[in-house]
C-alpha positions in Angstrom: -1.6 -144.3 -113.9 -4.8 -144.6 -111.6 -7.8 -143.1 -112.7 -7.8 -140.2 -110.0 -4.6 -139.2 -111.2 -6.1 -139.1 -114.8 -9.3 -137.0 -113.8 -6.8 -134.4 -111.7 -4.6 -134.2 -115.4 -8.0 -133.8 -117.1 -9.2 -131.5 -114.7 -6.3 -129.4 -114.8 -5.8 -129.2 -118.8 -9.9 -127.9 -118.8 -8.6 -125.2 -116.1 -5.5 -124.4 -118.2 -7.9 -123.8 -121.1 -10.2 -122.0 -119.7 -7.9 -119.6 -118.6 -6.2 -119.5 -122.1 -9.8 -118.3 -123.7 -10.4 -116.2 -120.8 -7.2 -114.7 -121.4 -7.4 -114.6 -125.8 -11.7 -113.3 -125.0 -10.2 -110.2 -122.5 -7.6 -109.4 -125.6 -10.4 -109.3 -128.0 -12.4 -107.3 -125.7 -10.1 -104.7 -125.2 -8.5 -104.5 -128.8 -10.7 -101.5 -129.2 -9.9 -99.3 -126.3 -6.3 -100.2 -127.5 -6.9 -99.0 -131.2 -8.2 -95.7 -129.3 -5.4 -95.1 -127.8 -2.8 -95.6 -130.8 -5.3 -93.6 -133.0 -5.1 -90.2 -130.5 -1.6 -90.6 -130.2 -0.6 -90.6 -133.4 -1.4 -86.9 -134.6 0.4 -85.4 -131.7 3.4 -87.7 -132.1 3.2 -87.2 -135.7 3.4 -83.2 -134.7 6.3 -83.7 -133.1 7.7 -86.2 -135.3 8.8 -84.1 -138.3 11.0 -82.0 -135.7 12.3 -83.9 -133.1 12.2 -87.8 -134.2 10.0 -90.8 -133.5 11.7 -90.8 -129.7 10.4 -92.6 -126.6 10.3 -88.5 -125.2 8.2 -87.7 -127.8 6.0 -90.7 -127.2 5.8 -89.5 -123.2 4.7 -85.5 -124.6 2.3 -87.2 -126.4 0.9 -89.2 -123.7 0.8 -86.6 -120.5 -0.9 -84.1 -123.4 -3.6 -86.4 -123.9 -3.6 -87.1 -119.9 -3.2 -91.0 -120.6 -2.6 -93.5 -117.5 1.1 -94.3 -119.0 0.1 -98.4 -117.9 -2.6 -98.1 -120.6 -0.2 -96.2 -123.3 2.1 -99.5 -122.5 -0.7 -102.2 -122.9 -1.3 -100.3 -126.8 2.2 -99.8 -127.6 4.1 -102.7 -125.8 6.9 -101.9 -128.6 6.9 -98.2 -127.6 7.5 -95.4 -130.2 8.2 -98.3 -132.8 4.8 -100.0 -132.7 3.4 -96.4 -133.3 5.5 -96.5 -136.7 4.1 -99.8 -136.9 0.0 -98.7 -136.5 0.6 -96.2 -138.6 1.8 -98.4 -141.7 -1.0 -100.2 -141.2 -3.7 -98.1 -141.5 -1.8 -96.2 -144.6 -2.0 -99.9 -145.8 -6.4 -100.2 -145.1 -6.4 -96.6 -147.1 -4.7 -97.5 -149.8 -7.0 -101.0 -149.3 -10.0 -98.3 -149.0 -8.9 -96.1 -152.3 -8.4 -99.5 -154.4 -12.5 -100.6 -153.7 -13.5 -97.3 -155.4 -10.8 -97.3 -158.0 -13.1 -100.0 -160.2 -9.5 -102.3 -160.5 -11.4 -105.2 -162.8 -10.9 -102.3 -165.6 -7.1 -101.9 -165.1 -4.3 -103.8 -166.6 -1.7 -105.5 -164.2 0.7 -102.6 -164.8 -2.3 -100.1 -164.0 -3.0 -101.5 -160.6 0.4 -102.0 -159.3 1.0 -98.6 -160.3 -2.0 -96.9 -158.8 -1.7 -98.9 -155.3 2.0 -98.1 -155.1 1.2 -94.5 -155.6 -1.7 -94.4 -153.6 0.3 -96.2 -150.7 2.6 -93.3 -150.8 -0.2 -90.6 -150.9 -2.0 -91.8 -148.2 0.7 -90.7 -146.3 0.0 -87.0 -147.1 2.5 -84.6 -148.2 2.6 -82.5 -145.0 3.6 -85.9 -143.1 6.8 -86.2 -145.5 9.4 -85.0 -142.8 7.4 -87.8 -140.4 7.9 -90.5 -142.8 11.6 -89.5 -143.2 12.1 -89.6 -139.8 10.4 -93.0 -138.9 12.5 -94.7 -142.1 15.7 -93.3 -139.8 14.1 -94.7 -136.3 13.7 -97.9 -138.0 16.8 -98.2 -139.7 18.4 -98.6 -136.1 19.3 -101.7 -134.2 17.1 -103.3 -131.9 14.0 -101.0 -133.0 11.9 -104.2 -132.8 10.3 -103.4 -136.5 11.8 -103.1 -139.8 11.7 -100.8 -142.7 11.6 -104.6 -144.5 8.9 -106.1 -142.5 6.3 -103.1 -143.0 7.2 -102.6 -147.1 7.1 -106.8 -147.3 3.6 -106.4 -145.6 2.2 -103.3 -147.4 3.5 -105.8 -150.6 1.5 -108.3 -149.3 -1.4 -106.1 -149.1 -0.9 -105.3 -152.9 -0.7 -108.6 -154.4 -4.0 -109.6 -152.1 -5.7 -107.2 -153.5 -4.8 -107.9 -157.3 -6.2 -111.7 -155.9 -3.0 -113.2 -156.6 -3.3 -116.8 -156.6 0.7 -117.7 -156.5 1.8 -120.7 -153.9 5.2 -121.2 -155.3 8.6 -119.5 -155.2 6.2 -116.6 -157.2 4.6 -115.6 -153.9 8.3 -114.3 -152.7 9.5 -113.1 -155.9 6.6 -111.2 -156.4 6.2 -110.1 -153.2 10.1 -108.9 -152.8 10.2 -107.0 -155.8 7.0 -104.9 -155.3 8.0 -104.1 -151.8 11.5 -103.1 -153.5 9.5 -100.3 -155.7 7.7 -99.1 -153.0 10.9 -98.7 -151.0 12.4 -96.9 -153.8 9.9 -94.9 -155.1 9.2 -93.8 -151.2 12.7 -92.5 -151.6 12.6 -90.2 -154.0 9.5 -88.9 -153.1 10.6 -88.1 -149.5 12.7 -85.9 -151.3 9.8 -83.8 -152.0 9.5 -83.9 -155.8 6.5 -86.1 -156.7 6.8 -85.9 -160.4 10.0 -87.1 -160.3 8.6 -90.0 -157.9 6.0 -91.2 -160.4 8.1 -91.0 -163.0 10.6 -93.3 -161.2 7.9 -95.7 -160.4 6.7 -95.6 -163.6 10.0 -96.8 -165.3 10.1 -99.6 -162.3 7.1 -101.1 -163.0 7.6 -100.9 -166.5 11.5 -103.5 -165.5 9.1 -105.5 -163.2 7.0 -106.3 -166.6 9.3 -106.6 -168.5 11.0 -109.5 -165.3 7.7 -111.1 -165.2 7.0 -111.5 -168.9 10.9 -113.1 -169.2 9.7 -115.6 -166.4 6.5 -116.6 -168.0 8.4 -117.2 -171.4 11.3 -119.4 -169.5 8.3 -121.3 -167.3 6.3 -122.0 -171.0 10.3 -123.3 -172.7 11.2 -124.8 -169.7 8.4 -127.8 -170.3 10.3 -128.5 -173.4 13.4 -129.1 -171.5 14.7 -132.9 -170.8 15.0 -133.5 -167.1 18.4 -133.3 -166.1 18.4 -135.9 -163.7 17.3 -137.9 -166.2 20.1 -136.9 -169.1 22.7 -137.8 -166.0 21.3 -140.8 -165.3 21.8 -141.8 -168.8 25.7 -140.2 -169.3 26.3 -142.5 -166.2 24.6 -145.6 -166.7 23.7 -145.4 -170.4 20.3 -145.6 -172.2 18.4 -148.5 -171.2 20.6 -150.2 -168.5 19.0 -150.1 -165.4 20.3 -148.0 -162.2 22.3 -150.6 -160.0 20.0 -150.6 -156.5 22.2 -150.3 -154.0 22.9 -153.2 -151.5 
């Protein structure tokens, strides 16, 4: 390859570049405006919500009310009515975050804090927004909604653990992470059905099994180093103790 064809390439990967930061620094500029957007639509929709359904209608009501360019209600909400159920996970999940700084956590217990951020996670909410939440857990339960009731309770357990600085790397970080989001999904369950004391309650008897789960794992992880190595122990049935394993030709 001559070396004008190698200054074109070179020139042209810079260009291609340059374009890609333009394109990530007009994103990043703009993220804002888009946050502005979501954040006015999401009281009117949620209005309307409780009544007649996280729909793309809705979504349009919302949008001529506020006398939004519909190009601009697009750019925020590329996923439609679904990313608003999405936006509005999220910042439930930064107030619980927000609750949990003033809460003083270094004085709970592990039970304490999983407790108190579930239950905060489903306060934030707010009890007039009950029939809203009901009806986004139905919008997402159908196909091809883009975002799952999954995805958001596997994030807003995500959130959790972070905040608790959980340190786990291994098949923990799932396990952990799958079984919170399970009491959240739960306990969001029975409190959609309006009766909170019943909720806490529940959640209190959940975290109490999730305890009891973790404290059975950490007592099989301490007898577990005790065990002999099964590879090992076949090894030995097959070749017996001391012989060498034949290498293989």
């Amino acid at each position: 390859m001559s070396s004008a064809t190698n200054r074109k390439n070179m020139i042209k990967d810079q260009e291609i570049f340059s374009n890609s930061r333009s394109n990530q620094m007009r994103r990043s500029s703009s993220q804002p405006h888009l946050d502005a957007i979501r954040e006015k639509l999401l009281p009117m929709v949620l209005a309307d919500a409780a009544f007649d359904g996280w729909t793309e209608p809705v979504l349009s009501k919302a949008t001529k009310a506020l006398e939004m360019h519909p190009g601009e209600v697009e750019l925020a909400l590329p996923g439609g009515i679904t990313d608003l159920i999405r936006y509005w996970a999220q910042i439930n999940d930064q107030a619980m975050l927000d609750a949990w700084e003033q809460a003083e956590p270094d004085a709970m217990r592990i039970r304490e804090k999983a407790t108190f951020l579930v239950r905060t996670r489903i306060e934030v909410i707010g009890s007039q927004n009950r029939e809203a939440a009901r009806r986004a857990m139905a919008r997402l339960a159908l196909p091809g909604s883009g975002v799952s009731a999954i995805k958001l309770a596997w994030a807003s357990a995500d959130a959790m653990w972070r905040a608790m600085n959980d340190q786990s790397t291994d098949y923990n970080y799932y396990t952990k992470r799958i079984i919170l989001s399970g009491v959240l999904t739960s306990t969001l369950s029975v409190w959609l059905h309006g009766d909170e004391d019943k909720a806490w309650a529940f959640l209190d008897r959940r975290i109490g099994n999730v305890m009891q789960f973790e404290g059975f794992k950490a007592k099989m992880r301490k007898q577990s180093k005790s065990w002999p190595d099964p590879a090992k122990w076949m090894g030995r049935a097959r070749y017996g103790r001391g012989r060498a394993r034949p290498r293989r030709m």
